[in-house]
C-alpha positions as CSV (number, residue, x, y, z in Angstrom):
1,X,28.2,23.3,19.9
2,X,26.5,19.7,20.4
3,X,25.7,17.6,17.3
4,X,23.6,14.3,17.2
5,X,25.4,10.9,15.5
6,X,22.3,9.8,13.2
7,X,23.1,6.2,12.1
8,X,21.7,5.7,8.6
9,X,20.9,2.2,7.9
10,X,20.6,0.3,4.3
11,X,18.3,3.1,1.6
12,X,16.1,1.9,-1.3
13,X,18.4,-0.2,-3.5
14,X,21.8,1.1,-2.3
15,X,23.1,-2.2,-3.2
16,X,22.0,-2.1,-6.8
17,X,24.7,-1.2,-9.5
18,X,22.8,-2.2,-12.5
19,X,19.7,-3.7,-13.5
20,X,17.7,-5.5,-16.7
21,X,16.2,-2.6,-19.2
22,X,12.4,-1.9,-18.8
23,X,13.0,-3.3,-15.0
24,X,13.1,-6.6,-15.7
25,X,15.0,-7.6,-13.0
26,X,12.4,-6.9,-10.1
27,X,8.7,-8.2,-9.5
28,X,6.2,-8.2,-5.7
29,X,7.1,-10.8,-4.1
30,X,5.0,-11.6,-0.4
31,X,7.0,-12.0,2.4
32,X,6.3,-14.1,5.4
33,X,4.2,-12.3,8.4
34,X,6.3,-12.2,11.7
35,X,8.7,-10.2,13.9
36,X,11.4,-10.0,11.4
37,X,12.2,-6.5,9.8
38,X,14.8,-6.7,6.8
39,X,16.5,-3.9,5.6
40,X,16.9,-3.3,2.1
41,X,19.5,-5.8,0.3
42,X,18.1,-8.9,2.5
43,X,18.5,-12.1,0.6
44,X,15.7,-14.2,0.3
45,X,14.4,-17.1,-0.3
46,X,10.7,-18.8,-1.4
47,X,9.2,-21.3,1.2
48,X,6.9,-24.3,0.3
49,X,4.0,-22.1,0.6
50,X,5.2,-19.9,-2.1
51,X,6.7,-16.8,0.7
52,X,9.5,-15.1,0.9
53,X,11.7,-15.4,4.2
54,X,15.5,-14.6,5.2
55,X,17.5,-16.6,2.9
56,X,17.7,-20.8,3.9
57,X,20.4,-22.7,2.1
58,X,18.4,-25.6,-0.5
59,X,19.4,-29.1,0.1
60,X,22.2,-30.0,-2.1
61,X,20.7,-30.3,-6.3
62,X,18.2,-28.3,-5.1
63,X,16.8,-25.1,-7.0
64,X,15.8,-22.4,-5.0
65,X,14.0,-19.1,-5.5
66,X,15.9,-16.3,-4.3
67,X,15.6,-12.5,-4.1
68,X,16.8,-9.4,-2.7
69,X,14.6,-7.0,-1.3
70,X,14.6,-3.7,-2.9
71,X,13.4,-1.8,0.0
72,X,13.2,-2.3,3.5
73,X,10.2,-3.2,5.7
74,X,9.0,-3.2,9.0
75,X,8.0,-6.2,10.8
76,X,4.2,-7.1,10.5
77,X,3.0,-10.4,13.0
78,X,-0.3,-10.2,11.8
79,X,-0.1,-10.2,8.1
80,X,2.2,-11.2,5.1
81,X,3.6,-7.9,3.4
82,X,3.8,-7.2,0.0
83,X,7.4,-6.0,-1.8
84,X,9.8,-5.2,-3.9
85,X,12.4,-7.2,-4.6
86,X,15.1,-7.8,-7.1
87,X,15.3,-11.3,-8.6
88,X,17.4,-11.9,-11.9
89,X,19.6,-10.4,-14.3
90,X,21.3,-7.4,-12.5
91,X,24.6,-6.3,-10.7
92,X,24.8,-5.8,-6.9
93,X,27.6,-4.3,-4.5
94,X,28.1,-7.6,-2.9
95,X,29.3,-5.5,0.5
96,X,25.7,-4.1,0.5
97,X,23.7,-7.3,1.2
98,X,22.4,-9.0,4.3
99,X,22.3,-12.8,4.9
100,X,25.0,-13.6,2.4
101,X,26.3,-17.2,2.1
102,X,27.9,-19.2,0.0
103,X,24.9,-21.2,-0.8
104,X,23.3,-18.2,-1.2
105,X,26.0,-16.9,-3.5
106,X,25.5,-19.8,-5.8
107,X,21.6,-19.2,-5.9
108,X,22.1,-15.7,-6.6
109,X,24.7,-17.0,-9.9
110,X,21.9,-19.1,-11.2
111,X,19.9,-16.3,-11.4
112,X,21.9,-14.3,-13.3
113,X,22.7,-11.7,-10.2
114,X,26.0,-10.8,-10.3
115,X,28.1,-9.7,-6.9
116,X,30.8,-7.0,-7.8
């Protein structure tokens, strides 16, 4: 008897332990058009024009806007894409999320998400 290996990859907030009541902790954020797909538990950042994009350290003193994306989504080169994403006030399986950094650890602190 043959079986297929099927390779899951990151589900729909996986990474999330525990969030603000009444889902405080999430909002739509836009993320940046291009040939990038991010899986869910991406850390982000805003760029100047107010878009989300993998996560880019801040110069040093500088505040940042960071979130991680709730769920994943597919690339898209011709338009920005609306999502979900968590951005304060929650608890996260630190193991689960993509792009992290220390610079992006201390972002993620001033927000009030907290890695476990």
């Amino acid at each position: 008897m043959n079986f297929d290996t099927v390779i899951q990859g990151a589900r729909t907030a996986a990474f999330l332990l525990n969030e603000a009541g009444g889902e405080r902790s999430r909002e739509q954020i836009i993320l940046l058009k291009g040939n990038t797909a991010f899986p869910a538990g991406q850390i982000l950042s805003k760029n100047a024009a107010g878009k989300y994009v993998a996560f880019v350290a801040p110069a040093d003193g500088a505040a940042v806007d960071i979130a991680i994306l709730y769920a994943g989504r597919d690339a898209d080169s011709t338009a920005d894409r609306y999502a979900a994403a968590v951005v304060r006030d929650c608890e996260v399986i630190e193991s689960l999320l993509v792009g992290l950094t220390d610079p992006a650890r201390t972002a993620l602190a001033a927000a009030g998400i907290i890695l476990r």
